[in-house]
C-alpha positions as CSV (number, residue, x, y, z in Angstrom):
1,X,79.1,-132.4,-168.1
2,X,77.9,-130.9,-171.3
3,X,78.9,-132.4,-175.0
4,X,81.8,-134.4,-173.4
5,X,83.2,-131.6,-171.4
6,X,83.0,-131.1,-167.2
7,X,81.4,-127.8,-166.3
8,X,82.6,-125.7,-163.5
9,X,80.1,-125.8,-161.1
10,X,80.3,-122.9,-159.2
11,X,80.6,-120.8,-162.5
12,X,79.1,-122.5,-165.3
13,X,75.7,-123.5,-164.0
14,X,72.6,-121.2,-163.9
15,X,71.9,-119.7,-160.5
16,X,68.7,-121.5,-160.0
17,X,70.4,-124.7,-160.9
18,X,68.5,-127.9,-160.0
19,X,68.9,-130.8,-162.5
20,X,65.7,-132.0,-162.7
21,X,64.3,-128.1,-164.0
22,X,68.0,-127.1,-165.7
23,X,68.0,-130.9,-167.9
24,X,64.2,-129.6,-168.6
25,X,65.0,-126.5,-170.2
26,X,68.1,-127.8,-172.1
27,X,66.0,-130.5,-173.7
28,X,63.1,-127.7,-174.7
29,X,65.6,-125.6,-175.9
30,X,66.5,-128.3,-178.3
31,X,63.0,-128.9,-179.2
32,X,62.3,-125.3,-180.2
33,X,65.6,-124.8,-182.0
34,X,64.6,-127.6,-184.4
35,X,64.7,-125.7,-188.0
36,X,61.6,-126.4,-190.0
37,X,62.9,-129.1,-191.9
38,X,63.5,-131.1,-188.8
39,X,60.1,-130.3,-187.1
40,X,58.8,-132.0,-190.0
41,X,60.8,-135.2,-189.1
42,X,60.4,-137.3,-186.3
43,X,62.6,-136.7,-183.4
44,X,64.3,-139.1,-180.6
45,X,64.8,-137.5,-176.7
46,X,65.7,-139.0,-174.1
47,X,65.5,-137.1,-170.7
48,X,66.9,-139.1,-167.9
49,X,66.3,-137.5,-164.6
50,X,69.1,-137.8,-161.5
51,X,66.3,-137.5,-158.8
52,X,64.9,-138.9,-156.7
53,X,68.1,-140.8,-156.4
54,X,70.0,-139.6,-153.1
55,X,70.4,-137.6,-152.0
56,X,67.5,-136.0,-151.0
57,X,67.3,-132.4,-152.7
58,X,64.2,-130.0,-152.9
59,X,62.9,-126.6,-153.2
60,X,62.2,-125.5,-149.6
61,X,59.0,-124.9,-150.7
62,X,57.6,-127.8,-152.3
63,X,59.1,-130.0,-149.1
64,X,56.6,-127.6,-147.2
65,X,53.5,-128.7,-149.2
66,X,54.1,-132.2,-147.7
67,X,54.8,-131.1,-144.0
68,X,53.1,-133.9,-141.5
69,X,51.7,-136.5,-144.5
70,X,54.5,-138.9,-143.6
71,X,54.0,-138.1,-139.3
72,X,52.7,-141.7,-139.6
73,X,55.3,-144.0,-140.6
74,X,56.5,-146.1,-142.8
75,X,54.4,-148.6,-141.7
76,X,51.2,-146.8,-142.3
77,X,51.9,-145.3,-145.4
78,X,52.6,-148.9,-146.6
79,X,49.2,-149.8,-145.5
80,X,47.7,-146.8,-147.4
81,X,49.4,-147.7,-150.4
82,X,48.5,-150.8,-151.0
83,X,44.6,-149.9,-150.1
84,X,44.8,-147.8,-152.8
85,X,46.4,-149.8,-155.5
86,X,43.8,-152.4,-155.0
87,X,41.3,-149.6,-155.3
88,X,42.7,-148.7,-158.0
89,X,42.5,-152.4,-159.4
90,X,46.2,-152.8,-159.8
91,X,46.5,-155.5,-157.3
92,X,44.2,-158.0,-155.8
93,X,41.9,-157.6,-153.2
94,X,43.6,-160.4,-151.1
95,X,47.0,-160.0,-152.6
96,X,49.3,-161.4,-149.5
97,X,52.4,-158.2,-149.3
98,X,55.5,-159.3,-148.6
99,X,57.0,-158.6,-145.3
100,X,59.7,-155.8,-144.5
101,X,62.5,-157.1,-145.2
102,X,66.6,-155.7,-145.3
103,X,68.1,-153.5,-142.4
104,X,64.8,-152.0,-141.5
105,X,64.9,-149.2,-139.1
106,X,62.8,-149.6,-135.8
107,X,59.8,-149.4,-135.0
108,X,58.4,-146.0,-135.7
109,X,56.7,-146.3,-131.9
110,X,60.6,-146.9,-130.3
111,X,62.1,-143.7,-132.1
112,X,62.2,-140.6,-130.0
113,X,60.0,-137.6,-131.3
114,X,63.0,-136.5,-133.1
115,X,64.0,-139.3,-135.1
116,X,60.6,-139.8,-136.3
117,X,60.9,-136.1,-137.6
118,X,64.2,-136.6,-139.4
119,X,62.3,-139.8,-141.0
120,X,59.3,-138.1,-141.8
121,X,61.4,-135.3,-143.3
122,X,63.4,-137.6,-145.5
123,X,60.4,-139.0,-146.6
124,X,58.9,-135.6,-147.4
125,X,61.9,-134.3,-149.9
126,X,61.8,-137.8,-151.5
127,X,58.0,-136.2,-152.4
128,X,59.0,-133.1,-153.5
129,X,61.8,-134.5,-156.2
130,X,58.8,-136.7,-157.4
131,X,56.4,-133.4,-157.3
132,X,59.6,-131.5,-158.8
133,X,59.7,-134.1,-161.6
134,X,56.0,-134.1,-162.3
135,X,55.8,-130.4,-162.8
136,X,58.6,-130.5,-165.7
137,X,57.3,-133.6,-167.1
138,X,54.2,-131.2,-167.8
139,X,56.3,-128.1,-169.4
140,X,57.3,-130.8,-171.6
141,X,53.9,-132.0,-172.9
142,X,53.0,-128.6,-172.7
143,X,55.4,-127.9,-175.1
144,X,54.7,-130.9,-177.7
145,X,50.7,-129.9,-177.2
146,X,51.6,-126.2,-178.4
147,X,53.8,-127.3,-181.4
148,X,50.3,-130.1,-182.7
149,X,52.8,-133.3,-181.8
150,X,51.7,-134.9,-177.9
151,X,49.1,-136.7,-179.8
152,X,51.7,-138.1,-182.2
153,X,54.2,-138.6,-180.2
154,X,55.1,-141.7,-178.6
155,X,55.8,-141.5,-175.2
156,X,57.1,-143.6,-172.1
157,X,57.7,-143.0,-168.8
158,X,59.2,-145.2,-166.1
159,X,62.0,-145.5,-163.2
160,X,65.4,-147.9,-163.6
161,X,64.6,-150.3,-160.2
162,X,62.8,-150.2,-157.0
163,X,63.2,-147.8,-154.6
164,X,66.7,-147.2,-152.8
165,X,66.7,-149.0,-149.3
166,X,70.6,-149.8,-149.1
167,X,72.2,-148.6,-145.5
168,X,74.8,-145.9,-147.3
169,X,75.9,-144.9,-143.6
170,X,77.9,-148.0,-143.5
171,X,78.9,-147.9,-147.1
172,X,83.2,-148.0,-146.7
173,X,85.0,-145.2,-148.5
174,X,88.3,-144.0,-149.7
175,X,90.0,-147.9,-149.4
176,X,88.1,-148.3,-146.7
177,X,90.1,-145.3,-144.7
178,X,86.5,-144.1,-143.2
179,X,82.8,-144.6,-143.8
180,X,80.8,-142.3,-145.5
181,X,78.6,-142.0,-142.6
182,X,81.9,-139.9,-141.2
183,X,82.4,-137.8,-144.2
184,X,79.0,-136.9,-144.4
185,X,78.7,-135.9,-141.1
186,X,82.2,-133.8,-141.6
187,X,81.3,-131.8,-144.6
188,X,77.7,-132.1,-144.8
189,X,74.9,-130.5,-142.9
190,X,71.9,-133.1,-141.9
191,X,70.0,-131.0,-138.7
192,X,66.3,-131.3,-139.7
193,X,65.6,-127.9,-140.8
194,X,68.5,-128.3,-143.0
195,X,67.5,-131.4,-145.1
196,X,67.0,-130.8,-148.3
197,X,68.8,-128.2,-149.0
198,X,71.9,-128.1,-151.3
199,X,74.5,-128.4,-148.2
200,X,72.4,-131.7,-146.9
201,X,73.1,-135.2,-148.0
202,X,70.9,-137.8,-146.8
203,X,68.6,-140.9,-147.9
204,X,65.4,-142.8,-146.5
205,X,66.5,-146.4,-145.7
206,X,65.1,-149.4,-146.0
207,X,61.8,-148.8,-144.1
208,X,60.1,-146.1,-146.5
209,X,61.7,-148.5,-149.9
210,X,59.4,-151.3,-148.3
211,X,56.8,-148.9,-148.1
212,X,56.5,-147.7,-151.6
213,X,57.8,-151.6,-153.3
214,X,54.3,-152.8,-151.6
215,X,53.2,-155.6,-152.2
216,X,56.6,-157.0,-153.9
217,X,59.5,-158.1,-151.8
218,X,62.6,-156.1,-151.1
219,X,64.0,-153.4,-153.2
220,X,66.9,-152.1,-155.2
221,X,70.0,-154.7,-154.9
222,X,67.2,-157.3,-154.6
223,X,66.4,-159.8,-157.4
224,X,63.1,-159.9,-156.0
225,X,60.4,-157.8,-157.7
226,X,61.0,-155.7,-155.3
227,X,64.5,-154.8,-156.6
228,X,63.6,-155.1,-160.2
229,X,59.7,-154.4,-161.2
230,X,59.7,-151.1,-162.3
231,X,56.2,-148.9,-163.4
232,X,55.9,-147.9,-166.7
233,X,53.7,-145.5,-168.0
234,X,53.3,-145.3,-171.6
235,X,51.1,-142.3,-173.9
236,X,50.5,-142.7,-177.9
237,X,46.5,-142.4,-178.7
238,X,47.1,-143.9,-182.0
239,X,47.9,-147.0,-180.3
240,X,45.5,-146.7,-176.9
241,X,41.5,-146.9,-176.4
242,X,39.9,-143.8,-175.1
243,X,40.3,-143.2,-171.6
244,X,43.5,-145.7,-171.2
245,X,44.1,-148.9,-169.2
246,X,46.4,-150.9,-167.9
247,X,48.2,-154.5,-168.1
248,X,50.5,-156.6,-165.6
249,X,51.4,-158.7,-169.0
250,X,55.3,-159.8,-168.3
251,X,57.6,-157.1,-170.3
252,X,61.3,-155.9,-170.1
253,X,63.2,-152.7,-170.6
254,X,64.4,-155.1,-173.4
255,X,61.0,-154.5,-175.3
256,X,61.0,-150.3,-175.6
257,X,64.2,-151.0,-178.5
258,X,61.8,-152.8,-180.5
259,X,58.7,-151.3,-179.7
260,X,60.3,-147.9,-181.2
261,X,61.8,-149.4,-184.2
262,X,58.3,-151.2,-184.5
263,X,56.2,-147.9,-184.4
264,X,58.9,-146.1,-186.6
265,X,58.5,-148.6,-189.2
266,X,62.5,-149.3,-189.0
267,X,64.4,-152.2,-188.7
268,X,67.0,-153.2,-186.2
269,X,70.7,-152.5,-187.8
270,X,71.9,-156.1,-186.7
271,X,74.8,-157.5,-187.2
272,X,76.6,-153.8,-188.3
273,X,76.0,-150.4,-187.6
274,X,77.7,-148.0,-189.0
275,X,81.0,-150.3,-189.9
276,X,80.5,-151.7,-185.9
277,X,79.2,-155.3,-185.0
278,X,75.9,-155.2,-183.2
279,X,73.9,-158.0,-181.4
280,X,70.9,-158.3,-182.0
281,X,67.9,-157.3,-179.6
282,X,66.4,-159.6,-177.0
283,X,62.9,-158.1,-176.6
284,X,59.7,-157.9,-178.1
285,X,57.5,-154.9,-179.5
286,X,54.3,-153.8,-177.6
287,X,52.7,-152.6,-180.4
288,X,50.0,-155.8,-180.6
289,X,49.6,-155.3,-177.4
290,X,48.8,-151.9,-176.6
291,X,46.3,-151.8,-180.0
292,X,44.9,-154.6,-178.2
293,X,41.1,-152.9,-176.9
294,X,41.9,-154.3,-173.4
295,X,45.7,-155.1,-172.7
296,X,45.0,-156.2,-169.4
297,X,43.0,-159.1,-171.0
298,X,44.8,-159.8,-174.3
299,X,47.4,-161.4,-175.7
300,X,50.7,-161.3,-173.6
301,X,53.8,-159.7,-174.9
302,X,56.0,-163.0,-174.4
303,X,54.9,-166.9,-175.6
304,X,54.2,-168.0,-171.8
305,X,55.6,-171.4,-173.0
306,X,58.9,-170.5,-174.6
307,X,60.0,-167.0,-173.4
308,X,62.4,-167.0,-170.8
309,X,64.4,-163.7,-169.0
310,X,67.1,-163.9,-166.7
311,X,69.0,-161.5,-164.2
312,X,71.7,-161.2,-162.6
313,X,73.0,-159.0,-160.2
314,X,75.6,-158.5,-157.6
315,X,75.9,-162.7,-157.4
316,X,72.0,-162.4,-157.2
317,X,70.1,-164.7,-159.9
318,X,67.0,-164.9,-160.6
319,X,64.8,-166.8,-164.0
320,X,61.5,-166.4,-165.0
321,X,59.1,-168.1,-167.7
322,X,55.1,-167.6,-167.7
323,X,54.2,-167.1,-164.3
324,X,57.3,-169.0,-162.6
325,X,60.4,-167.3,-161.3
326,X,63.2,-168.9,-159.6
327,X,65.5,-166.8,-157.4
328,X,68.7,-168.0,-155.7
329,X,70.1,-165.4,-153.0
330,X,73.1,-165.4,-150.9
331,X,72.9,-164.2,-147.1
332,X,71.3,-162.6,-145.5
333,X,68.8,-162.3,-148.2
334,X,68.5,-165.8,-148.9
335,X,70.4,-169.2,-148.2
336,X,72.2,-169.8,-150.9
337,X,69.2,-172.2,-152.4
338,X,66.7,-171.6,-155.2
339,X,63.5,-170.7,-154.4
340,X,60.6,-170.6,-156.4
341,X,57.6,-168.8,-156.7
342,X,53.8,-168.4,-158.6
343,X,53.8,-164.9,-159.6
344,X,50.4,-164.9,-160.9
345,X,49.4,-165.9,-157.0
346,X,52.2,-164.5,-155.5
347,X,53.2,-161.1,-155.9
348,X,55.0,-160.7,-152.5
349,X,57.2,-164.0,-153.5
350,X,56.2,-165.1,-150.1
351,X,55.4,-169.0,-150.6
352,X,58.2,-171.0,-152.1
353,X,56.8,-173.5,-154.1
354,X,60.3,-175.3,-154.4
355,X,59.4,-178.4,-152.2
356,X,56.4,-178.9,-153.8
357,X,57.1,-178.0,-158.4
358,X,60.8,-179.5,-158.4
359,X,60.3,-180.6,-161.6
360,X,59.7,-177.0,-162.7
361,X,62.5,-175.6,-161.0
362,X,64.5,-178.2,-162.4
363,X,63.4,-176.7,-165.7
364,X,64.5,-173.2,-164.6
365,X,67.5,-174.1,-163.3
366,X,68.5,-175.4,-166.6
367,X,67.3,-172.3,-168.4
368,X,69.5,-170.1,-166.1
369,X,72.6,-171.9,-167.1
370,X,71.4,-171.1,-170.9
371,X,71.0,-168.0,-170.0
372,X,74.2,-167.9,-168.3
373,X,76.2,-169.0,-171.1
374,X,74.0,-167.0,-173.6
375,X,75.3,-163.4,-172.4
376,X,78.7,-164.8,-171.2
377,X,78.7,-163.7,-167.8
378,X,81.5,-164.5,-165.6
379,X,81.4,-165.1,-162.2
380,X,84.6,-167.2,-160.3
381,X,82.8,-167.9,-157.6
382,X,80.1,-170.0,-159.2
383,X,81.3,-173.3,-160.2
384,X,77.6,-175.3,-160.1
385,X,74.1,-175.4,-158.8
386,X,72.1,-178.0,-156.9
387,X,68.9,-178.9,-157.4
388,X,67.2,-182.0,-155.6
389,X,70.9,-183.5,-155.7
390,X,71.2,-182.9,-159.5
391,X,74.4,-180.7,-160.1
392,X,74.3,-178.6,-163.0
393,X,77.1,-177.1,-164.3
């Protein structure tokens, strides 16, 4: 779609057509048409990438460039990540990973030759979308450095949810009439020197998610960090010491709202906006924090003592203040009880400390009904929750 309108697709998009480069070059041609009254004004973009959702789309030859890294496995390359991250200092040297978890796939040693090529292959296109992205991330700080305005312009980077591990072959389609395993493998061509290209349609499962959500547990659909701790990469030198750094403070896609209005020196419209009713925002700016000489060291975002954020998803639930979260799962993820865990400790939410803090997951089991009520959620199949015999409804 363009302005509100559906495009024709086999007329109306540029030959070359791949979102990730085509939504590029609309949002430069934006930039550039900018008169010079509004290049003297501060500008708002936001440049949402499709990839590298499913499915799995890339120039031929950037998949090429990445031919044999993944020959390894899942396993492996799970292994290698997380050797690096604590290299790099963004985990702890004895940081316990969680397990793989979901419909894994099997073992890479029990698939034939050829289904470890179709896996490696997947894996390899998810690469080039991320390579793909990379490169047009650059024409657009390109861009801002030849107009004088990267250095003063704010700018964040970051993904919606852990990686995509969901079995889609089984997902049921059309009122349950087929699968879409069965349509894909009517209209769709998936032969291993086809993937990837524009007639293919295929995903990387729940192995390779696990791989690159190491050390959390699980990944999207989980409310395990796993499913819901996202990286977020953030550039403004006004703001940043010299050579940058990084923080595992507790912060929410809630906080970029305020952070924004904070750096723009605006304040939040609440309660109207332009004659409609707003509520008003639950986050917190980042802006004392990433002025902050070390961020990793200083203050956090959110009061460890009174902040508190809650999820839901999909009958999922999951509540979090200072370093404890509690997390209540239904099979066969979990057994319909909460669990709790020390995320400072913890990363992989491997040891529930349920058994042994009730009194603090009494205290987050209160907060999540709060919370509940707070956003008015609705769900008929929840009528109370149990903790140490104490029913809260």
């Amino acid at each position: 779609m363009r302005d509100g309108v559906y495009l024709n697709r086999r007329t109306e998009l540029p030959k070359d057509f791949y979102s990730t480069k085509t939504f590029t070059d609309k949002l430069l041609k934006y930039l550039d048409n900018r008169s010079p009254q509004e290049k003297d004004k501060p500008f708002f973009s936001y440049l949402a990438y499709p990839v590298p959702h499913w499915p799995l789309h890339a120039p031929r030859e950037v998949i090429e460039k990445y031919e044999g890294i993944y020959n390894d496995g899942p396993e492996a390359l799970r292994q290698k990540r997380l050797a690096r991250l604590i290299e790099l200092g963004l985990v702890s040297k004895d940081v316990q990973p969680a397990p793989m978890v979901g419909l894994v796939d099997r073992e890479w040693d029990q698939m034939t030759p050829e289904e470890r090529a179709i896996s490696a292959r997947k894996m390899e296109t998810f690469a080039a979308m991320v390579d793909v992205v990379d490169q047009n991330i650059q024409r657009v700080l390109d861009y801002l450095s030849s107009t004088g305005e990267l250095d003063n312009t704010f700018i964040l980077f970051m993904s919606d949810n852990g990686a995509e591990g969901t079995l889609l072959e089984a997902l049921p389609m059309l009122n349950g009439a087929t699968s879409l395993g069965a349509l894909l493998e009517k209209h769709y061509d998936n032969q291993l020197s086809n993937i990837g290209n524009k007639d293919s349609f295929t995903w990387y499962g729940a192995s390779w998610a696990c791989a690159s959500m190491a050390p959390s547990r699980g990944f999207k659909t989980w409310i395990t960090e796993g499913g819901i701790r996202c990286p977020c990469l953030v550039r403004y030198p006004p703001l940043q010491a010299v050579g940058g750094s990084h923080t595992n403070s507790f912060t929410t896609v809630m906080d970029i709202v305020p952070t924004i209005l904070d750096l723009a020196g605006a304040k939040h419209p609440h309660p109207q906006f332009r004659g409609r009713d707003v509520v008003p925002v639950r986050g917190k700016s980042w802006v004392s924090h990433l002025s902050h000489p070390n961020p990793g060291t200083g203050q956090h975002v959110h009061d460890e003592n009174t902040s508190v954020t809650g999820w839901e998803l999909f009958g999922l639930r999951a509540i979090r203040q200072g370093k404890w979260k509690a997390i209540f799962m239904t099979p066969p993820r979990g057994n319909e009880e909460w669990e709790l865990y020390d995320m400072d400790n913890d990363p992989g939410e491997i040891d529930n400390k349920a058994a042994v803090e009730p009194e603090i997951l009494k205290r987050l089991v209160q907060h999540w009904n709060v919370y509940y009520n707070e956003v008015r959620m609705f769900d008929p199949d929840v009528t109370f929750h149990v903790v140490n015999d104490t029913r809260f409804t």
